[in-house]
Structure formats: C-alpha cells, structure tokens
N, CA and C atoms as an extended XYZ file, in Angstrom:
57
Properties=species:S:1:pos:R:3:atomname:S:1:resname:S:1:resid:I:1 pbc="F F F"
N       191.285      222.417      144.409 N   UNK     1
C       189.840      222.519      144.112 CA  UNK     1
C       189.544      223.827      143.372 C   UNK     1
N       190.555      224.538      143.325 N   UNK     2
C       190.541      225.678      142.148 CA  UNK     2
C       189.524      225.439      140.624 C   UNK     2
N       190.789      224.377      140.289 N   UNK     3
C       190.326      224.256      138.731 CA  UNK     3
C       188.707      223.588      138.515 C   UNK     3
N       188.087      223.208      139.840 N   UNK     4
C       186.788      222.802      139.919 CA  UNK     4
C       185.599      224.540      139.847 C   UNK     4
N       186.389      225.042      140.490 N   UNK     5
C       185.374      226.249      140.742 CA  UNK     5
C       185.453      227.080      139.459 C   UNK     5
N       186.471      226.876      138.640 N   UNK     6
C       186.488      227.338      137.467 CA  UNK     6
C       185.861      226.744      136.476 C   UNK     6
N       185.723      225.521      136.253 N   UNK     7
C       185.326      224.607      135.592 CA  UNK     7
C       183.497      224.682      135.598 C   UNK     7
N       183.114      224.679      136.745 N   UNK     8
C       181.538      224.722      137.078 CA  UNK     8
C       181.523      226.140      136.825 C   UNK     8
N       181.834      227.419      136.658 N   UNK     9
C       181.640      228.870      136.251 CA  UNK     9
C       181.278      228.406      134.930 C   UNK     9
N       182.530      228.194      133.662 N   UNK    10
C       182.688      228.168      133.037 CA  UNK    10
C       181.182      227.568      132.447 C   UNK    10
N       180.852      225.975      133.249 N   UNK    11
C       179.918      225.037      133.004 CA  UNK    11
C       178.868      225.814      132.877 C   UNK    11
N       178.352      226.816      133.906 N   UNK    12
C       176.911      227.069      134.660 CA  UNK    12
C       176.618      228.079      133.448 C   UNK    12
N       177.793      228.701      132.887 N   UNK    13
C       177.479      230.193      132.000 CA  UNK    13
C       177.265      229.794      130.895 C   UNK    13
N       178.266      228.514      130.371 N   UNK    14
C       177.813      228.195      128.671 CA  UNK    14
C       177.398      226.630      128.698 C   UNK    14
N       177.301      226.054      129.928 N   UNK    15
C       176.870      224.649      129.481 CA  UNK    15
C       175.182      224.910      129.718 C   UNK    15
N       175.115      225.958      131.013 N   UNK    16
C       173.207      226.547      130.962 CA  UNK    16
C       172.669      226.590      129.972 C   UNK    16
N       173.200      227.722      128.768 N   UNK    17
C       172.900      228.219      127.746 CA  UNK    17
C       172.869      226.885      126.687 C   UNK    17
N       173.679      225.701      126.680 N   UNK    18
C       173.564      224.753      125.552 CA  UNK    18
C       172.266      223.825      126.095 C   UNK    18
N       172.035      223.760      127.100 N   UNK    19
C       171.007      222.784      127.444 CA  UNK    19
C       169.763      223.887      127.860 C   UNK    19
C-alpha cells in the first residue's frame, strides 16, 4: 500500500492544481 500513498501525494499536489 506504499505505492498508493505515493500515488495520492503525487495526485493531491498536481492533480489539485489541474482541476
């Protein structure tokens, strides 16, 4: 469940910013 908690960081910092 690593690559999940990385994945939603990743999401929250530049997928926030695209939407």
């Amino acid at each position: 469940m690593y690559y999940i908690n990385g994945v939603m960081a990743n999401v929250l910092a530049h997928g926030y910013k695209l939407h």
